[in-house]
C-alpha positions in Angstrom: 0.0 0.0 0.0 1.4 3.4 -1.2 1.0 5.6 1.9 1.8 9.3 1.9 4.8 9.3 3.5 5.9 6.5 1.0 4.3 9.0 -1.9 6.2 11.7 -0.4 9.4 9.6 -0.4 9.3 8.5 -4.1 8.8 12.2 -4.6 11.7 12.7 -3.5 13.6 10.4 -4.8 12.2 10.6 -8.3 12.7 14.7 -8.4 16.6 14.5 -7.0 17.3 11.5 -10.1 16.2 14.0 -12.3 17.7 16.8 -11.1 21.2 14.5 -11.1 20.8 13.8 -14.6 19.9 17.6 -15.8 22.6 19.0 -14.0 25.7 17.0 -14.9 25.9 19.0 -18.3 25.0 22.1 -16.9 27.9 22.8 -14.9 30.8 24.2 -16.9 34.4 22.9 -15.9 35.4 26.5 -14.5 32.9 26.5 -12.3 32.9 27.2 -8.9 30.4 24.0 -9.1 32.7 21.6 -10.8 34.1 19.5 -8.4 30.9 18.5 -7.1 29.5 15.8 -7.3 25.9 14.2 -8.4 24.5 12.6 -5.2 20.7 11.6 -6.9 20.3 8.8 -3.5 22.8 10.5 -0.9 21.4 9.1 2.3 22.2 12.5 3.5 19.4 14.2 1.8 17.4 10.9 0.9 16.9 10.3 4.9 15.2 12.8 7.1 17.5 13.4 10.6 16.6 13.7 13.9 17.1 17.2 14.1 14.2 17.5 11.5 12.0 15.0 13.8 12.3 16.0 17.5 11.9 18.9 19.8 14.6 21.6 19.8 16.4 23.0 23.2 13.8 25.4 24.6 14.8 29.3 24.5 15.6 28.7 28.2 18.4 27.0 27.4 21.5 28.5 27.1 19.9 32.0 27.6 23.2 33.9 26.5 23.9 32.0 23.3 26.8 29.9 22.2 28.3 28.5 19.0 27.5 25.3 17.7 29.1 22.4 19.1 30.2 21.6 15.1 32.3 24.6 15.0 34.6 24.0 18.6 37.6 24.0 16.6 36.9 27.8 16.1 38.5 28.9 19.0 41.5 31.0 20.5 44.6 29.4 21.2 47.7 29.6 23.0 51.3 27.9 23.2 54.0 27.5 26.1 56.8 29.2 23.4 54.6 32.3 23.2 53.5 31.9 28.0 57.3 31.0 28.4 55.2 29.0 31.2 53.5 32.0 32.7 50.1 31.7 31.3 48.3 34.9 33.5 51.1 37.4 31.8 50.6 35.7 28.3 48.2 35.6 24.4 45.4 33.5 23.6 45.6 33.8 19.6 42.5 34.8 17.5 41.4 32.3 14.6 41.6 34.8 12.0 41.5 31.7 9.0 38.1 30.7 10.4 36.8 34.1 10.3 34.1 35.9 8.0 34.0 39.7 7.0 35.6 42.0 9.2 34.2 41.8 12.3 36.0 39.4 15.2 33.2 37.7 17.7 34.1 38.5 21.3 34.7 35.3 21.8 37.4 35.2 18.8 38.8 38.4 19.9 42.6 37.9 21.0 43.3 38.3 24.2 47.3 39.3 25.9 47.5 40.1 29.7 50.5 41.3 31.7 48.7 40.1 35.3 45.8 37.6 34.2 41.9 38.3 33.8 41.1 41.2 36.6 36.8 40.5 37.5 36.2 44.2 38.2 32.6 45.0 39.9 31.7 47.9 37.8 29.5 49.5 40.4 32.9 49.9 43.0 34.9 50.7 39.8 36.3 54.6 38.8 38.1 56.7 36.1 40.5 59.1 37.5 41.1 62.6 35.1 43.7 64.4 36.5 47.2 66.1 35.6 47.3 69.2 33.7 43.4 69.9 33.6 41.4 72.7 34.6 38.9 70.7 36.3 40.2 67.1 38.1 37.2 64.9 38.5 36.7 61.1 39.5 34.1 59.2 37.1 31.9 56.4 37.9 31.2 54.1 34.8 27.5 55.6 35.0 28.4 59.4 35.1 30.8 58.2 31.8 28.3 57.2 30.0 26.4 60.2 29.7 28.7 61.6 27.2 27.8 61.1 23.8 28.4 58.0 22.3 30.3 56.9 19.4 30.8 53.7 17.2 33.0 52.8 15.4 34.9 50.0 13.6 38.9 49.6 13.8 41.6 46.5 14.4 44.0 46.1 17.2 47.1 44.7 16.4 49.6 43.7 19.3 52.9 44.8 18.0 54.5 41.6 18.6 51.8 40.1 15.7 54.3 38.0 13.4 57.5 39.0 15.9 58.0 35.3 16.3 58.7 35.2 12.5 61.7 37.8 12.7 64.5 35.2 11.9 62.0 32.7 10.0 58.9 30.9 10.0 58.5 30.0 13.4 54.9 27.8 13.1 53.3 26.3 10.2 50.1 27.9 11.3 48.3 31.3 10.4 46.7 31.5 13.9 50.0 31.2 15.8 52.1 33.8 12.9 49.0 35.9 12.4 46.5 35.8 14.7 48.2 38.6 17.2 45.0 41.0 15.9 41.3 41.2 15.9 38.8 43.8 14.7 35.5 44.8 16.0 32.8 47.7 16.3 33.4 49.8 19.4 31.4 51.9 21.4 32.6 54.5 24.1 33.5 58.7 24.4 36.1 60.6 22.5 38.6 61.7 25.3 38.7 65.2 23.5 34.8 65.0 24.2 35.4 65.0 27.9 38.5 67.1 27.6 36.0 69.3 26.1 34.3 69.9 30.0 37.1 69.8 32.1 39.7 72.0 30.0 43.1 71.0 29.2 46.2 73.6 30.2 48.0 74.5 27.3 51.2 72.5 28.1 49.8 68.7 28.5 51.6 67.2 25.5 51.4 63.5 27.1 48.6 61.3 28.8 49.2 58.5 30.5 47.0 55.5 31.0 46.8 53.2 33.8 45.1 49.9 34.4 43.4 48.9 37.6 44.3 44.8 37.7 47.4 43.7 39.1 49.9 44.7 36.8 48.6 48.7 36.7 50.2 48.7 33.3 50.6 52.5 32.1 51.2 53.7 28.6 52.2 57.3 27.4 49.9 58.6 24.4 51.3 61.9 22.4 48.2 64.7 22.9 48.0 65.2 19.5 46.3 61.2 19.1 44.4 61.7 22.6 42.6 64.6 20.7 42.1 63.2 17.7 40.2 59.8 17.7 41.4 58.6 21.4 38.7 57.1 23.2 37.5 55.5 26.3 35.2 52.0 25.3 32.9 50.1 27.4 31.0 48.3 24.3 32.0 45.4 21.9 29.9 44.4 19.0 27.1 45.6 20.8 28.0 44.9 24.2 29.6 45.0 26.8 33.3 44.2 27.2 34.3 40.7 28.3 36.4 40.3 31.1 39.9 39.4 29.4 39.3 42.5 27.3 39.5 44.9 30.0 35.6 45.1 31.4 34.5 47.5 32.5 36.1 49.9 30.2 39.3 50.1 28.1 41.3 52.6 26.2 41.7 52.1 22.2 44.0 54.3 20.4 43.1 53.5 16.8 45.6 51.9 14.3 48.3 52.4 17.0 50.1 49.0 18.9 47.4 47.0 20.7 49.6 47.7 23.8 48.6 50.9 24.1 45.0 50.3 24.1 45.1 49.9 28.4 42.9 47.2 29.8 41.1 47.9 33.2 41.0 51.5 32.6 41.4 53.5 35.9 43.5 56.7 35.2 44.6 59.3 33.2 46.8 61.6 33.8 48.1 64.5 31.9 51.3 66.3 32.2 54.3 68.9 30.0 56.6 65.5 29.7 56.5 61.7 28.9 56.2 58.9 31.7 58.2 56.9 30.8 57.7 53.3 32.4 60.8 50.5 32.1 58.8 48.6 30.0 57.9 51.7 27.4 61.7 52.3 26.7 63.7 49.1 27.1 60.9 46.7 25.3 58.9 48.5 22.5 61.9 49.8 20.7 63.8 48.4 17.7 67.7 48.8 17.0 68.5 49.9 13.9 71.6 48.9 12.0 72.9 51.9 12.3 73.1 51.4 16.2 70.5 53.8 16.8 67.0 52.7 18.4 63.1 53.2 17.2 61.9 54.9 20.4 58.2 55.1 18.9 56.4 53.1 17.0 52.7 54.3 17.6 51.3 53.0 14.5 51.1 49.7 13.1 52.3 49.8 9.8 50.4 48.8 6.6 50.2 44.7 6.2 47.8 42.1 5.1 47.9 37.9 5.0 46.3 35.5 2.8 43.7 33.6 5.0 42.6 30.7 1.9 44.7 29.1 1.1 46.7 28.7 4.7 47.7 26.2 6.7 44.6 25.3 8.6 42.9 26.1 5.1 44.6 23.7 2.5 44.2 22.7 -1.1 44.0 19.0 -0.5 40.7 18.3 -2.1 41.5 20.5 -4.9 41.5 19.1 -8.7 43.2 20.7 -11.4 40.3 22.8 -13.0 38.7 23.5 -10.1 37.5 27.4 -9.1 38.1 28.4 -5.7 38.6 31.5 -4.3 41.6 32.9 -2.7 40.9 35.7 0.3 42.5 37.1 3.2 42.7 40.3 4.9 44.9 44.0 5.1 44.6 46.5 7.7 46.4 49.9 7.8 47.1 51.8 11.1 48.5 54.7 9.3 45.1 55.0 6.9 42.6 52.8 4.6 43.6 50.4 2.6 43.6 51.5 -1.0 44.5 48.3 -3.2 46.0 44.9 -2.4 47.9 42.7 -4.9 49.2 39.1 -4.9 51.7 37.0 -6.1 51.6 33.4 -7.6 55.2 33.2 -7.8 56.9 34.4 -4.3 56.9 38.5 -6.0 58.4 38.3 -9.2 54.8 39.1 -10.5 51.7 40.8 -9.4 47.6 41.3 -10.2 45.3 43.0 -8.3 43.1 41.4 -5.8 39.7 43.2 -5.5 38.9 44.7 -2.2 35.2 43.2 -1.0 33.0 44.4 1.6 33.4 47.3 3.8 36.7 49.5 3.5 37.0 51.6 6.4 40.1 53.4 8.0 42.2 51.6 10.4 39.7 48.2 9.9 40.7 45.2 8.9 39.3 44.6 4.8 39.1 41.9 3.0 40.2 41.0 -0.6 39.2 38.2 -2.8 40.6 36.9 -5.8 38.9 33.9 -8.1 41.4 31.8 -8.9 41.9 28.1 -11.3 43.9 25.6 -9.9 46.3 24.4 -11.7 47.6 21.6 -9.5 50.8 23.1 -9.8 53.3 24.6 -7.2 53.1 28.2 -6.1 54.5 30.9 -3.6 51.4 32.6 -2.7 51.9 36.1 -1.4 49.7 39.5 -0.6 51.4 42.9 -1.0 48.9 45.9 0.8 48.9 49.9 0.0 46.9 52.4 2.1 45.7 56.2 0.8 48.7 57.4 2.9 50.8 56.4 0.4 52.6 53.1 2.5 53.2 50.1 0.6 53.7 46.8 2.7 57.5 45.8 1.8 59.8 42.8 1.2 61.2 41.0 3.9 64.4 41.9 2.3 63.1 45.6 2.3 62.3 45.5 5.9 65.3 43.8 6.9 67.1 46.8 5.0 65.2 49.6 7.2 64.7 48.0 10.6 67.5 45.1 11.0 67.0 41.1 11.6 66.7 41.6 15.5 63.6 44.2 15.3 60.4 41.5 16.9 58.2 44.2 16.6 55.8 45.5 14.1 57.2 43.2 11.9 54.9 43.9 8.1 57.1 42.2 5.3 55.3 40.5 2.7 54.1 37.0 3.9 53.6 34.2 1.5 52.7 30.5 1.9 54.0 27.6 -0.3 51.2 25.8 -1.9 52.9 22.5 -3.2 51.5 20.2 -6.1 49.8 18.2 -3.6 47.9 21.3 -2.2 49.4 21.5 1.1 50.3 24.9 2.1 53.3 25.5 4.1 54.7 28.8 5.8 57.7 30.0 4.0 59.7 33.2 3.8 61.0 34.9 0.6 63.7 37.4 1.3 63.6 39.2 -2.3 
């Protein structure tokens, strides 16, 4: 007897026959389509699931929300060569190969402490103005927030992103040579907005900030950046910070080193001269070959990585004729990205990638390029340029200007080696 679930089943199988047999013409061999394959009886789509059958978890569940348990390799990592053992003054790495558009989940975000997690109570928790301003004043996080708001959308970059690479490829692994970076939408007050009330004397050239967990790390900003897009943040793609990332509120100094973007803000202080702490002039400077030292970095320079192909994101199940789009990402400190090219063959030759998406200053943006595998070897490589004019060098270029032993702020071109086999490998070409 030919029930309706039986009717509805032949259905099925009868339309999905056809539709195998119609469309193994219709797909042309440069294709995005063409390596897949006609599955008119896959048991996969031939066989209703359980998930399609049953109940779902009620909205009770999980009130906050969390990622499916399908994606839990999408998560941050960390290694003992980056802790050195000391995992409450160390980085938890950002997934940037797993990531879409521009925008870095909180739970993605990287996350680099100098005294562990601080679990500030909001409500007991204050922002000292003070220093060389007409009016002193101690905030509480409510008074704060009845400035104005702004949002906007920029990276941070710790400066040490792709350090361990200064004498080679140190880890055959995007997230662990790239992943020192994250980008998301901030909300919070322009300093110069509260500047605005309490009046600034006309020698403060220099603000320092100070966190409130147990290191009380401080960082010197030039007053020309505090009054320019320096601001104080308490939201992150819409809410508000996590712990690790400095709740209740943080500094971020767009484009500039991610170390200056103090966690746990508590204090800021204004004054005629620089405070400089140990770590600002013995750690974040770069010798020269000349002999002389970088003092001041401020902004990270103009960079960008290919994300597909990578590592994590190989070329395995590639055949020759196949389509498949090659992507990654740029960000500028110093401006917006303008164009980004890329190499097939370590740099000896160029074409231009499109840009896709939004292109915003000092934001991470993405560029795509369609691209038909050859199942031959190549040197992939991406070469950034921002409307300031910067254009990401050479390693050999960079060598040139800042020396081998310079770990920071390290932008040379980066390409991986995809190999006849598709297997992509992290390589570094010094021409």
């Amino acid at each position: 007897m030919i029930t309706d679930t039986n009717r509805e089943d032949l259905s099925r199988r009868n339309f999905f026959k056809k539709t195998a047999q119609y469309s193994v013409g219709a797909i042309a061999a440069a294709s995005v389509l063409s390596p897949v394959k006609m599955r008119a009886d896959d048991p996969a789509i031939m066989e209703e699931k359980h998930w399609g059958t049953t109940l779902g978890d009620p909205v009770t569940k999980n009130v906050y929300g969390i990622p499916s348990a399908y994606e839990h390799n999408v998560v941050r990592r960390y290694t003992k060569l980056l802790a050195s053992g000391n995992y409450e003054a160390s980085i938890a790495v950002s997934p940037i190969q797993s990531l879409s558009g521009i925008i870095t989940p909180n739970g993605l975000f990287f996350s680099r402490s100098h005294g562990g997690t601080a679990h500030i109570d909001p409500n007991e928790h204050r922002l000292m103005i003070h220093g060389l301003v007409e009016k002193p004043i101690v905030l509480t996080m409510e008074e704060l927030k009845r400035y104005p708001s702004v949002t906007r959308i920029h990276f941070i970059e710790c400066p040490a992103n792709g350090g361990p690479e200064w004498r080679g490829p140190q880890f055959n692994s995007i997230q662990f040579a790239k992943g020192f970076m994250s980008c998301a939408e901030w909300t919070g007050v322009y300093i110069k907005d509260i500047i605005a009330d309490l009046g600034l004397k006309p020698d403060a050239k220099w603000m320092l900030a100070e966190g409130m967990d147990s290191s009380h790390m401080g960082r010197t900003i030039p007053i020309d950046k505090v009054l320019d897009d320096a601001m104080v943040v308490w939201g992150q793609n819409g809410e508000a910070w996590r712990p690790e990332q400095g709740y209740p509120i943080r500094l971020l100094v767009p484009g500039w080193e991610g170390n200056l973007c103090v966690k746990w803000l508590g204090r800021l202080e204004f004054a005629s001269e620089p405070f400089y702490a140990k770590e600002e002039t013995s750690k974040y400077t770069a010798l020269l070959p000349s002999g002389k030292a970088i003092q001041h970095f401020y902004a990270n320079e103009v960079n960008s990585v290919i994300t597909n192909p990578c590592p994590e994101n190989h070329w395995k199940d590639m055949k020759k004729g196949d389509m498949i789009e090659i992507e990654g990402l740029a960000w500028s400190g110093m401006g917006t990205i303008e164009g980004v090219d890329i190499s097939f063959d370590g740099g000896k030759n160029w074409v231009e990638a499109p840009l896709k998406g939004l292109v915003l200053s000092r934001a991470w943006t993405r560029f795509s390029y369609m691209y038909k595998y050859e199942g031959k070897p190549l040197l992939l490589s991406s070469r950034a340029r921002d409307d300031a004019g910067h254009i990401q060098p050479s390693v050999k270029q960079e060598r040139d200007a800042v020396g081998v032993e310079g770990v920071y702020h390290r932008n040379g071109v980066h390409t991986w080696e995809v190999t006849a086999k598709g297997e992509v490998n992290n390589v570094q070409i010094l021409s």
